[in-house]
ZAGU-875456 format. One record per atom (N, C-alpha, C): residue in one letter; x, y negated, z. Coordinates in Angstrom, 1 decimal, padded with zeros to 4 digits. Example, Ala and Ser with C-alpha at 12.3 -4.5 7.8 and 13.67 -1.06 7.14 Angstrom:
% ZAGU-875456
[atom "a",[013.2,005.7,007.8]]
[atom "a",[012.3,004.5,007.8]]
[atom "a",[013.2,003.3,007.8]]
[atom "s",[012.8,002.2,007.1]]
[atom "s",[013.7,001.1,007.1]]
[atom "s",[012.9,000.0,007.9]]
***
This chain:
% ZAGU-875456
[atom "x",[013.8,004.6,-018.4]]
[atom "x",[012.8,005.7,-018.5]]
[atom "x",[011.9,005.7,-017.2]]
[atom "x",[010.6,005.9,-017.2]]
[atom "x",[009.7,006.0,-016.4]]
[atom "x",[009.8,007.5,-015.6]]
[atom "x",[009.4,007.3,-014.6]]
[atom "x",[009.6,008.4,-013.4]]
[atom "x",[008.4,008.7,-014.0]]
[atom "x",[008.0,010.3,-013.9]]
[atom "x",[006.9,011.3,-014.0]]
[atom "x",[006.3,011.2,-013.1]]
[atom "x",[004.9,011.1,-013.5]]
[atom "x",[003.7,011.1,-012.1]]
[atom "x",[003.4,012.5,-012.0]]
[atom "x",[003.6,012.5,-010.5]]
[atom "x",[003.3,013.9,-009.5]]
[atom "x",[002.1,014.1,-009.2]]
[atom "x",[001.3,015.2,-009.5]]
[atom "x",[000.0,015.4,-009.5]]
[atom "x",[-000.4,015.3,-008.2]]
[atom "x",[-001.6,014.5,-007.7]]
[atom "x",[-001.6,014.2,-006.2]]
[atom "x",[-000.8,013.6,-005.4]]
[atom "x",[000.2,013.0,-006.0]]
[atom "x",[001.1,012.0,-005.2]]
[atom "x",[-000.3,011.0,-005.1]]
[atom "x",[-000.6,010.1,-005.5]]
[atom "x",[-001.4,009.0,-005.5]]
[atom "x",[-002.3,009.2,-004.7]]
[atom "x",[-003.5,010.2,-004.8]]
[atom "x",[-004.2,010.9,-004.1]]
[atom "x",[-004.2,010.8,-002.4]]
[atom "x",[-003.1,011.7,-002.3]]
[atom "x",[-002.2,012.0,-001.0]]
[atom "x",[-001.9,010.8,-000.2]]
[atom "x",[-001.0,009.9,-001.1]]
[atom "x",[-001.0,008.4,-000.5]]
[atom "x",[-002.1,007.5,-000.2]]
[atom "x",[-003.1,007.2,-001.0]]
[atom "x",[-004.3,007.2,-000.8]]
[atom "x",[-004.9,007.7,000.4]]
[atom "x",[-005.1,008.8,000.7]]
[atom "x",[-005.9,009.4,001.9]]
[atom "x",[-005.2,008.7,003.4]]
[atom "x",[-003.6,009.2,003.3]]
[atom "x",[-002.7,008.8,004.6]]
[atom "x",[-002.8,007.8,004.9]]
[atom "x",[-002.9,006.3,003.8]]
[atom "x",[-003.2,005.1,004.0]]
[atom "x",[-004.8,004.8,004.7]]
[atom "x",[-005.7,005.1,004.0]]
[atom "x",[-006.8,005.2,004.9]]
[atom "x",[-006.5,005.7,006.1]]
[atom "x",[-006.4,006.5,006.5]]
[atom "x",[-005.6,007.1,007.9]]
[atom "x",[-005.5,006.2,008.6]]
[atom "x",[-004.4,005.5,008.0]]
[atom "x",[-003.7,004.3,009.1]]
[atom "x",[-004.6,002.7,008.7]]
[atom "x",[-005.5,002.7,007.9]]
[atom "x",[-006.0,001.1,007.5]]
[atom "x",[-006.4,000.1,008.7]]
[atom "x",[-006.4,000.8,009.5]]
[atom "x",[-006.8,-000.1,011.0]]
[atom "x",[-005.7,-000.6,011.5]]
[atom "x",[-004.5,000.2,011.4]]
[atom "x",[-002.9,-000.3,011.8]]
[atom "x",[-002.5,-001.4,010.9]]
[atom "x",[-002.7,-001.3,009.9]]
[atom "x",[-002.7,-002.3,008.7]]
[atom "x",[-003.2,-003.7,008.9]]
[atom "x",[-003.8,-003.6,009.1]]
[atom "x",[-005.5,-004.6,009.5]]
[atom "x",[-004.5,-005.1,010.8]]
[atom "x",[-004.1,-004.9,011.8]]
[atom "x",[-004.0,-004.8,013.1]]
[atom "x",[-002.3,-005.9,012.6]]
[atom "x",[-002.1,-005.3,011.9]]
[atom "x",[-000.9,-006.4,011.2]]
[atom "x",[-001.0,-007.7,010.6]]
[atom "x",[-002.2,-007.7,009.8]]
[atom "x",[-002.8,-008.9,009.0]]
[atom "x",[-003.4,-009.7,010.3]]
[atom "x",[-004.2,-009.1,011.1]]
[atom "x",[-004.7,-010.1,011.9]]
[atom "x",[-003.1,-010.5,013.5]]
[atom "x",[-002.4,-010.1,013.4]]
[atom "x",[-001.1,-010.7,014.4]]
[atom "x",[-001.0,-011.6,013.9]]
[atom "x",[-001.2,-011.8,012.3]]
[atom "x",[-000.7,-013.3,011.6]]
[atom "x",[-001.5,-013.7,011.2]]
[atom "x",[-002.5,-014.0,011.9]]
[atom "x",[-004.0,-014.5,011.4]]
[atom "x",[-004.2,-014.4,009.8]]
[atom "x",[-003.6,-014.0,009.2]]
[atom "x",[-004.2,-013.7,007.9]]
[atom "x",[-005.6,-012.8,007.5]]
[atom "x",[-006.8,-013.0,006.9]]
[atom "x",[-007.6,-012.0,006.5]]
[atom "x",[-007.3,-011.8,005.4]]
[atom "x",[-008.0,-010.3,004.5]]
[atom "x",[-007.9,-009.9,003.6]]
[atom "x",[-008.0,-011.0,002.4]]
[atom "x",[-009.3,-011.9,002.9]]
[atom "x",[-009.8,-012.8,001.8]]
[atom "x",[-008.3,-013.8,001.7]]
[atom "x",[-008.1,-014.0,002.7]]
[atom "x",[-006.5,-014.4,002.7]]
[atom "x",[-005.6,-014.4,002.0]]
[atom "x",[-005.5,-012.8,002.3]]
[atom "x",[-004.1,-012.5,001.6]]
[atom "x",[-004.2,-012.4,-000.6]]
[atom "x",[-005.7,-012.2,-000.4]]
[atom "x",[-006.4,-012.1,-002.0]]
[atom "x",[-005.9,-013.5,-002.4]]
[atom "x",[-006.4,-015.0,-002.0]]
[atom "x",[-006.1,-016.2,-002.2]]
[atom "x",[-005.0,-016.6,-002.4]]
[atom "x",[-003.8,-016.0,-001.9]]
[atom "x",[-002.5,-016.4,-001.8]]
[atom "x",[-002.0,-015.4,-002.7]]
[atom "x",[-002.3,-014.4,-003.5]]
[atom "x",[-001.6,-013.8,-004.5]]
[atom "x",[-002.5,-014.0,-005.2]]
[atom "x",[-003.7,-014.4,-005.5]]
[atom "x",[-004.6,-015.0,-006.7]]
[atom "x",[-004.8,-013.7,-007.3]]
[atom "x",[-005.2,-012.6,-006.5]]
[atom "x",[-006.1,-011.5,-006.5]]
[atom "x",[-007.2,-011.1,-006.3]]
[atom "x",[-008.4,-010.8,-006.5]]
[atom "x",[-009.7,-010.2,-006.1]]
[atom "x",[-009.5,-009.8,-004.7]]
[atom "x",[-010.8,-010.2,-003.8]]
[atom "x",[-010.9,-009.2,-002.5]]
[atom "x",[-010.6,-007.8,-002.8]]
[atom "x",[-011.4,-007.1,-003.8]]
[atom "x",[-011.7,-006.1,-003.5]]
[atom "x",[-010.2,-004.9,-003.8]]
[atom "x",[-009.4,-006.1,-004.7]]
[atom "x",[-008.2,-005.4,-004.5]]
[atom "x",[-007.3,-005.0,-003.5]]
[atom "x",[-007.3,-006.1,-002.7]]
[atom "x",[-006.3,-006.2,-001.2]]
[atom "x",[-007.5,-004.7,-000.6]]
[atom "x",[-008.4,-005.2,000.0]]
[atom "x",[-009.2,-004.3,000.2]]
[atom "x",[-009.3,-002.9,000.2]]
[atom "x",[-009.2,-002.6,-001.1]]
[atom "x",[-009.2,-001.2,-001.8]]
[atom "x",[-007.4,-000.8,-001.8]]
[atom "x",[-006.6,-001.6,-001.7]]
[atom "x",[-005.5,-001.2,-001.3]]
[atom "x",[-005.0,-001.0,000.0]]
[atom "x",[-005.6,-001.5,000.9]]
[atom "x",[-005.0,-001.1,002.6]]
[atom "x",[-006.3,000.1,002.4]]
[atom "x",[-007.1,000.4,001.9]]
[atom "x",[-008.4,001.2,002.2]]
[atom "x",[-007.7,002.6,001.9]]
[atom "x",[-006.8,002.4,000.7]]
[atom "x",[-005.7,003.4,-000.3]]
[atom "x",[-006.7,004.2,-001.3]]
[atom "x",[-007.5,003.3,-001.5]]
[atom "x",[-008.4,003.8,-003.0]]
[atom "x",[-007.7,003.0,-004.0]]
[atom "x",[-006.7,002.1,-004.5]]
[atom "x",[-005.9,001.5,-004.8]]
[atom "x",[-004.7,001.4,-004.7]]
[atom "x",[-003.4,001.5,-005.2]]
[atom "x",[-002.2,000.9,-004.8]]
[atom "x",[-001.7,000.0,-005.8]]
[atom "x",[-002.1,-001.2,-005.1]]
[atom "x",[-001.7,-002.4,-005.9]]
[atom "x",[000.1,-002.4,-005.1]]
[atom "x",[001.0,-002.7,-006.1]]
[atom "x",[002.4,-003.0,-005.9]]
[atom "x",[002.3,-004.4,-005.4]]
[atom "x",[001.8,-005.7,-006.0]]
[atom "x",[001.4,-007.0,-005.4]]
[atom "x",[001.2,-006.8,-004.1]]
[atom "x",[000.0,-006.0,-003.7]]
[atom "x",[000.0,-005.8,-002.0]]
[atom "x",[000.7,-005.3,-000.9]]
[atom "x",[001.0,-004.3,-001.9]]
[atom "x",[001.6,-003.5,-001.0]]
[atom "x",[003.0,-004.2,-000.6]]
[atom "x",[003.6,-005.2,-002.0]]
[atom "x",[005.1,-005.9,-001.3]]
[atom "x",[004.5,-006.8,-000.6]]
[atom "x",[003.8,-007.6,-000.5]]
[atom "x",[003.0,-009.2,000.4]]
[atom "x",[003.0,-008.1,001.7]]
[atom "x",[002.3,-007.0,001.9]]
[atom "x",[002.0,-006.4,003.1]]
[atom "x",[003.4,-006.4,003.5]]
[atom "x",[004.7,-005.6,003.0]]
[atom "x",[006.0,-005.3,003.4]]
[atom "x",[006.3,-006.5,004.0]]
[atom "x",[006.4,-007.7,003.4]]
[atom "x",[007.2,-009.1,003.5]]
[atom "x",[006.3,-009.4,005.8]]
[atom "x",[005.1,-008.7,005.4]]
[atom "x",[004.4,-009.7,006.5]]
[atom "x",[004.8,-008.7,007.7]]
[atom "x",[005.5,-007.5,007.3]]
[atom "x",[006.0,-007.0,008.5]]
[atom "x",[005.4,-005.3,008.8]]
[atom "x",[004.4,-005.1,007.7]]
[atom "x",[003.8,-004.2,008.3]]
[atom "x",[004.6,-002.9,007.8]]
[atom "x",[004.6,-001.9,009.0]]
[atom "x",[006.0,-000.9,008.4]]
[atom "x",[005.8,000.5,007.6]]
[atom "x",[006.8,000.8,006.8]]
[atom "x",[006.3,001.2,005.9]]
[atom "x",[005.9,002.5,005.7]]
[atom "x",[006.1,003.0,007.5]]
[atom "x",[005.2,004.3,007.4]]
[atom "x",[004.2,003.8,007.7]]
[atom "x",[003.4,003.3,007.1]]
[atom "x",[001.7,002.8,007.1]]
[atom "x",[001.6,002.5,005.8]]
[atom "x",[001.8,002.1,004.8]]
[atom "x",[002.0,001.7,003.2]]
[atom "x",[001.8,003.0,002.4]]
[atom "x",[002.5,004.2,002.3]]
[atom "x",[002.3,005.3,002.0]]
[atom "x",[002.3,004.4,000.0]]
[atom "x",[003.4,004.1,-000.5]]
[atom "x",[003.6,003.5,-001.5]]
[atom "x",[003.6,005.3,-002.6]]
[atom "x",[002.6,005.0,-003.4]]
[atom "x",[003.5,006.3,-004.0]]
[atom "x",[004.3,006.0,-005.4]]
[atom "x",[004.6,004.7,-005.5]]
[atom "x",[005.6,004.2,-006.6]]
[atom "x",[006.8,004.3,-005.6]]
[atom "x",[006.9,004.6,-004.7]]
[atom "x",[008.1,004.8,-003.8]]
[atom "x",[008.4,006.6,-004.0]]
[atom "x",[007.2,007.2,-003.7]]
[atom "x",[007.2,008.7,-003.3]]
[atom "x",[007.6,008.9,-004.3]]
[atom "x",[006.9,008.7,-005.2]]
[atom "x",[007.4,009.8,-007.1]]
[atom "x",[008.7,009.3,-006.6]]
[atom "x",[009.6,007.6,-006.8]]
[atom "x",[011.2,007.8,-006.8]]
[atom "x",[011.8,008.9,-006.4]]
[atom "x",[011.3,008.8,-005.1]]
[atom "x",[012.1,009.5,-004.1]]
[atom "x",[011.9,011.6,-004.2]]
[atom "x",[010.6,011.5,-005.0]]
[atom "x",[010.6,012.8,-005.8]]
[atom "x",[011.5,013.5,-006.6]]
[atom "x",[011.4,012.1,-007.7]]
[atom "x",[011.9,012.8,-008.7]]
[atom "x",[013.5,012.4,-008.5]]
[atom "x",[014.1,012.0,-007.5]]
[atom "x",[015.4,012.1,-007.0]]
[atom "x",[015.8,013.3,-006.0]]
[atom "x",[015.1,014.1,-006.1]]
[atom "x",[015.0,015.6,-005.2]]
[atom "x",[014.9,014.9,-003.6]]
[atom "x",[014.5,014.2,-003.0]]
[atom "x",[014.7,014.0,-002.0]]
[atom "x",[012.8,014.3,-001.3]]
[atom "x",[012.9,014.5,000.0]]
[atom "x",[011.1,014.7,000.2]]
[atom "x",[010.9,013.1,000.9]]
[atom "x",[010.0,012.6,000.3]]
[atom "x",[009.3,011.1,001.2]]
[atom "x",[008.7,011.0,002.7]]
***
């Protein structure tokens, strides 16, 4: 069964992400990776990677490539994590 989407979970995640997109960024470039980078190596669009550290997007593809490259995951603001962790009564 699919978890229930939380009105403004996405949203909310979204905004916090942009918040932090420079910390983000500041991870991809430790490992010399760019965006266009990280697009080529999951055979994605720029504008997706992009629009997902930007958090007008949450691509799950990015957001795990981001996880694997180290970046932590109070900067991700995943909200296919949050609803979980919602609709398991717990707060994210």
């Amino acid at each position: 069964m699919k978890a229930k989407r939380m009105p403004g979970v996405r949203l909310k995640c979204g905004l916090a992400r942009f918040k932090v997109r420079r910390r983000i960024q500041e991870c991809l470039d430790g490992h010399g990776i760019s965006q266009a980078d990280l697009a080529r190596e999951l055979g994605v669009c720029h504008q997706l990677v992009s629009g997902t550290i930007n958090g007008n997007k949450h691509s799950a593809l990015v957001l795990d490539r981001l996880r694997e490259l180290g970046v932590p995951e109070k900067y991700l603001f995943d909200p296919n994590q949050t609803e979980a962790a919602d609709t398991e009564g717990k707060v994210a």
